[in-house]
matplotlib code that plots the C-alpha trace (Angstrom):
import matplotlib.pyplot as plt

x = [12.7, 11.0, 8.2, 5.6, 7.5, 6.3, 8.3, 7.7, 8.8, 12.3, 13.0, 14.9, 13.3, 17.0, 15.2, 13.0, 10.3, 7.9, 5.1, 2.5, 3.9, 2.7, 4.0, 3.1, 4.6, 6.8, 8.2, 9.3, 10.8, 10.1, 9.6, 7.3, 5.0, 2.4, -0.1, 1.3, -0.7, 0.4, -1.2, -0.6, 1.7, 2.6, 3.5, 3.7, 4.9, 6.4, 7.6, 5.8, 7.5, 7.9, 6.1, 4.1, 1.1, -0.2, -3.8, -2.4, -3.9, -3.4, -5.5, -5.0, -2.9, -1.9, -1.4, -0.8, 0.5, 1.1, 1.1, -0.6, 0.0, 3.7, 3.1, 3.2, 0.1, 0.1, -2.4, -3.1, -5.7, -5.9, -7.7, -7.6, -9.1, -10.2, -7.3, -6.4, -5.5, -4.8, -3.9, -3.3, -3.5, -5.4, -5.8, -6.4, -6.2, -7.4, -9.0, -11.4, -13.1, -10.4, -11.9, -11.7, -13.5, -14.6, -12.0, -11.5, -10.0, -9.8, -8.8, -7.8, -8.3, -10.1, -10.1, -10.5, -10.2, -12.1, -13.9, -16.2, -16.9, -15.4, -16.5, -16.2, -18.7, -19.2, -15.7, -15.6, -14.8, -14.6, -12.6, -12.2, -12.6, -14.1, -14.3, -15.2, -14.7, -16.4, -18.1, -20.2, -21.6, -19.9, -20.6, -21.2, -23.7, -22.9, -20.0, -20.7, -19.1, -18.6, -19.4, -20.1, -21.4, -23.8, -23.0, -19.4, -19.0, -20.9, -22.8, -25.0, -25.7, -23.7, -25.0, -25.6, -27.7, -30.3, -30.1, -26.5, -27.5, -29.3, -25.7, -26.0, -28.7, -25.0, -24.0, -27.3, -27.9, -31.2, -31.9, -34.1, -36.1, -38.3, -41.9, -43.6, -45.9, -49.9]
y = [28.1, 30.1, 32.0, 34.0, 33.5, 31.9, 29.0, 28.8, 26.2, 24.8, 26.7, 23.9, 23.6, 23.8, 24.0, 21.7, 24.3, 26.1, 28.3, 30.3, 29.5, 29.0, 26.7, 26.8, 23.9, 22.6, 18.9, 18.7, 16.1, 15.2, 18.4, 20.5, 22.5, 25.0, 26.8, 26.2, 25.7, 23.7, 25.3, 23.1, 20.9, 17.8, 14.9, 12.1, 9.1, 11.8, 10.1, 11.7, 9.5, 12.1, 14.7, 17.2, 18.9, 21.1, 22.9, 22.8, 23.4, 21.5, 23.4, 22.1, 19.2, 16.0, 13.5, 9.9, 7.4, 9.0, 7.2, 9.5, 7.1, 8.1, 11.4, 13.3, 13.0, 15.6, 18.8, 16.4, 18.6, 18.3, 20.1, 19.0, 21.4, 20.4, 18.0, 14.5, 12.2, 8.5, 5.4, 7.2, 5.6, 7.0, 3.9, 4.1, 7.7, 10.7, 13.3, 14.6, 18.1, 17.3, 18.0, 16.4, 19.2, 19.2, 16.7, 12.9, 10.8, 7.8, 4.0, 5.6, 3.8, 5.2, 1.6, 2.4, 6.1, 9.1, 11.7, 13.1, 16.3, 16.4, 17.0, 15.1, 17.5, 17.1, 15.1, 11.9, 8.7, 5.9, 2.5, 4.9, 1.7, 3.3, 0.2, 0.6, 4.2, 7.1, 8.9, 10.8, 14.2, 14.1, 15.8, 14.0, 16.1, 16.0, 13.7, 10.3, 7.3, 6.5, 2.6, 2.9, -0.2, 1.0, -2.4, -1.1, 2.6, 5.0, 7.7, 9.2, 12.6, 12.0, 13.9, 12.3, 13.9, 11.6, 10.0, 9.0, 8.5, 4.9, 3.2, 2.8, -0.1, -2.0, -2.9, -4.8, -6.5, -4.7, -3.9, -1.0, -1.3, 0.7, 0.0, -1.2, 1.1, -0.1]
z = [-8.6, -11.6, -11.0, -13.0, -16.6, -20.1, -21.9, -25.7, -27.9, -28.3, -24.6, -22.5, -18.8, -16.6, -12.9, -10.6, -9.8, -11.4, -10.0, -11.4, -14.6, -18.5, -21.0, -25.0, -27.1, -24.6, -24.2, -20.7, -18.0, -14.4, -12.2, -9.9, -11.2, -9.0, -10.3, -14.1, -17.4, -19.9, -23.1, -26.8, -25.3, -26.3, -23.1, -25.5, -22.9, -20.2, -17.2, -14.2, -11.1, -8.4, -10.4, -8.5, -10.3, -8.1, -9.6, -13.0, -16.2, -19.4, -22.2, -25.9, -25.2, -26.4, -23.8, -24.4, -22.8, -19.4, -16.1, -13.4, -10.3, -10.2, -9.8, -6.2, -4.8, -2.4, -3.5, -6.4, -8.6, -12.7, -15.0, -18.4, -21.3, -24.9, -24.4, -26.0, -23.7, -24.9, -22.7, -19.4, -15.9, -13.2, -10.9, -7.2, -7.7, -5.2, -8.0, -6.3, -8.0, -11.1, -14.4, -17.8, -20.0, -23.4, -23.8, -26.3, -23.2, -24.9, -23.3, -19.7, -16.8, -13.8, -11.7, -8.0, -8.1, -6.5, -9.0, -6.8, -7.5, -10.9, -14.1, -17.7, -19.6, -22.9, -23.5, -25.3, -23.1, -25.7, -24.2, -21.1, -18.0, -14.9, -11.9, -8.4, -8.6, -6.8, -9.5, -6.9, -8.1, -11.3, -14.3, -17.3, -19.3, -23.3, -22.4, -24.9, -25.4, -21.4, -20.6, -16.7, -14.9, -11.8, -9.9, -9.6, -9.5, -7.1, -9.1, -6.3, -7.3, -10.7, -13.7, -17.1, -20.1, -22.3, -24.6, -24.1, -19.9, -21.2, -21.6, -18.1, -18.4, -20.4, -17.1, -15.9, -19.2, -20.2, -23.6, -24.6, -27.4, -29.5, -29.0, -32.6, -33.9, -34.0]

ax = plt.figure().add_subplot(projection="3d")
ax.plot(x, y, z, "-o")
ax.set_aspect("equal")
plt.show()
């Protein structure tokens, strides 16, 4: 187990378990991680099976490709900072109070998981799929490009900003219109 230290680039992770740690740069494989941030990483197609990720902090990263649902799910808490994250599967997840801040999380899915509490502030959700998910008392203020339907997700107590908040009414097949001028 390593504790308390700081991997930079081209540094080659040798152990299973790392707490309270800080990566910069790093490519790394399946391990533990408590209390870690993960700052300019790239986890281009990392395999997470067994994984635990345990309150960790990916600030300035590039993640693509990345299947979630083989991680550990005990303690399972993310936080994801001005982050890219492409094509990454969250389905029938437990992520409650994770966040997704200030973040382009493009074409994930969210199908069947729990977000309550969490937050997706001003991040860009384009192609992101959210079905019969609880989206309870989430944040979404200044987050755009999110395509929710209200038939299938719960949003009670959820936060959205206008004008951005009307993509809602996609879901129930209403259009709003400008109103003609006299």
């Amino acid at each position: 187990m390593i504790e308390e230290k700081t991997f930079k680039k081209d540094k080659e992770l040798h152990d299973e378990i790392f707490v309270e740690c800080i990566f910069e740069g790093c490519d790394f494989a399946k391990k533990r991680f408590l209390n870690c941030q993960f700052i300019c990483c790239n986890l281009t197609a990392v395999k997470m099976e067994g994984t635990r990720l345990q309150e960790v902090k990916f600030l300035e990263c590039k993640v693509m490709g990345v299947d979630f649902t083989l991680c550990d799910p005990t303690f399972l808490r993310l936080y994801f900072a001005k982050s890219l994250l492409r094509g990454c599967n969250f389905t029938e997840m437990d992520l409650k109070e994770s966040k997704f801040l200030d973040s382009d999380v493009k074409e994930c899915h969210f199908v069947q998981s729990n977000l309550e509490k969490g937050s997706f502030a001003k991040s860009k959700l384009e192609g992101t799929m959210f079905h019969q998910t609880n989206l309870n008392q989430v944040n979404f203020l200044g987050a755009t490009h999110y395509q929710i339907n209200p038939l299938n997700n719960r949003l009670k107590g959820a936060k959205f900003a206008s004008p951005e908040a009307l993509s809602l009414l996609e879901g129930l097949e209403i259009k709003i219109e400008k109103e003609p001028l006299p």
